[in-house]
N, C-alpha and C positions, 0 to 999 in steps of 0.2 A: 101551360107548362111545357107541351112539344112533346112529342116522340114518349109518351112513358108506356111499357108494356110490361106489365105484371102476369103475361101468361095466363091473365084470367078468363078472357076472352070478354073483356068490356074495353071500349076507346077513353081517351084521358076525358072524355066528358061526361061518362057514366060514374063515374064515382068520384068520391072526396080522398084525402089522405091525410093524416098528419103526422107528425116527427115531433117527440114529445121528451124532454130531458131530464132527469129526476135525479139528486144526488142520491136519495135516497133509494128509488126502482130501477136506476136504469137511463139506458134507452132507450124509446120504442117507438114502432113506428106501427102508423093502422092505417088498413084501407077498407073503404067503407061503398057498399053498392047503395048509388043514390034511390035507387026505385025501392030497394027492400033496407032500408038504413041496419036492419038485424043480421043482413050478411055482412058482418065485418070481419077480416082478418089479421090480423095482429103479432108480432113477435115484441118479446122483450128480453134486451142483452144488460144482467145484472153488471152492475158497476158501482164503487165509489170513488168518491174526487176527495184528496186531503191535500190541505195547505200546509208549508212545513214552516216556518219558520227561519229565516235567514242564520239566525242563531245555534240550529241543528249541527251547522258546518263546523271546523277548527280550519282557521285561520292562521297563515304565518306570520311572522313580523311587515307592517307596512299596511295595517290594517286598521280602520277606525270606524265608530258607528256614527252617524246622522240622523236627526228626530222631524219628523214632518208629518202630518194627520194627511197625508196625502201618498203616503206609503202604506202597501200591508204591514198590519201592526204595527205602526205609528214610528217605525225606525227603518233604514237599509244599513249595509257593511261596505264599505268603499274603501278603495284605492287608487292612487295616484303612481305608485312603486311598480316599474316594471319588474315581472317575475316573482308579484305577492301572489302567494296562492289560497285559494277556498277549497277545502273537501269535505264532500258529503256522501258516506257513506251509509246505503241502505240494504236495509237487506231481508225485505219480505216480498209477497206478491207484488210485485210493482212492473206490471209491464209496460206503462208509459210514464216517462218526467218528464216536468219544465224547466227552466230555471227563468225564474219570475226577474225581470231588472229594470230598468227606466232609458229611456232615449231623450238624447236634447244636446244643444249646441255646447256644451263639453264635456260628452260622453267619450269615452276611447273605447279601443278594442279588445279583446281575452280569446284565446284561444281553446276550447274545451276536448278534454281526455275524459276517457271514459274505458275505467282499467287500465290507465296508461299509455294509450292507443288514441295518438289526436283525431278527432273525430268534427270539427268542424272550430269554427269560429263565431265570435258575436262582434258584430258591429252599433256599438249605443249613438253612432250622431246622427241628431237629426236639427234641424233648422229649428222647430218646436220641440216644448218641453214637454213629453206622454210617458205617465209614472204610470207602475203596474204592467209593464209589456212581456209577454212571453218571447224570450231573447232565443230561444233554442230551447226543443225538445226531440225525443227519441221515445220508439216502441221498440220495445226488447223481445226477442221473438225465437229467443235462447234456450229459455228453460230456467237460467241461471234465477237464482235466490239472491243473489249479490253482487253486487257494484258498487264503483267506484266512481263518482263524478269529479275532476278536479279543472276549477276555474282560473287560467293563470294571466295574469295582466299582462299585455305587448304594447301600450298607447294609452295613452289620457286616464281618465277618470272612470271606472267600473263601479257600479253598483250591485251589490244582490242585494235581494226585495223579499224573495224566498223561493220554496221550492214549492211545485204541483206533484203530485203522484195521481194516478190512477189506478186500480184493479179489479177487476171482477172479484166477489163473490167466492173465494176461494171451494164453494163444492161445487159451481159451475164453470170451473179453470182445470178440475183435473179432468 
């Protein structure tokens, strides 16, 4: 592994570790003293993962749906129309999204607002066709309860597939 110093005062040979992912517990990560495997120490960071559904959004005109068992939930929302837009507005504990979309050789581009304020782009071409790609995401680190994500077509073909949220635990966030 190289170089890991956990301050314990054991080298990366004396003990194990693992990184362990749970939708339901968390994160966690444990380290384990190989000589005495009952000194272990462990943190766990509460978390859920929700899929939202590409559906959640309102769409403007220039918008149509596509069915393929090769998408989340068995459908994406596309655009060809430069300047059709998708918004998804959430508004709970949500301090990280994604927005879920697909890559391949006639994917275009969308530019992504977030409150109105462009905040990057997405690029879907790729040489090969890879359905279900996290296109862009953000940690919010705000405080705010609400946002706005709005997805606007500049180039080709856009897909949404849907959205990721993430949040702690809301009694372990205040």
């Amino acid at each position: 592994m190289g170089g890991v110093d956990l301050g314990l005062g054991l080298d990366e040979t004396s003990f194990t570790h693992a990184l362990t992912v749970s939708p339901d517990n968390g994160v966690g990560y444990t380290v384990s003293d190989c000589a005495t495997p009952s000194n272990t120490i462990g943190i766990v960071m509460p978390f859920s993962l929700s899929l939202t559904q590409e559906t959640a959004a309102t769409f403007s005109p220039g918008w149509s749906t596509s069915h393929c068992a090769c998408w989340s939930g068995g459908a994406v929302v596309r655009s060809s129309q430069v300047g059709a837009r998708a918004t998804w507005v959430f508004d709970s504990w949500k301090p990280s999204i994604a927005l879920v979309s697909d890559q391949g050789p006639t994917r275009g581009t969308a530019d992504i607002y977030v409150d109105g304020i462009k905040v990057g782009s997405i690029i879907g071409y790729s040489r090969t066709t890879v359905n279900m790609v996290v296109a862009w995401s953000r940690v919010f680190a705000d405080g705010n309860f609400a946002h706005t994500l709005d997805v606007v077509v500049t180039q080709g073909r856009v897909d949404i597939d849907a959205f990721l949220s993430s949040s702690c635990a809301l009694a372990e966030c205040q």
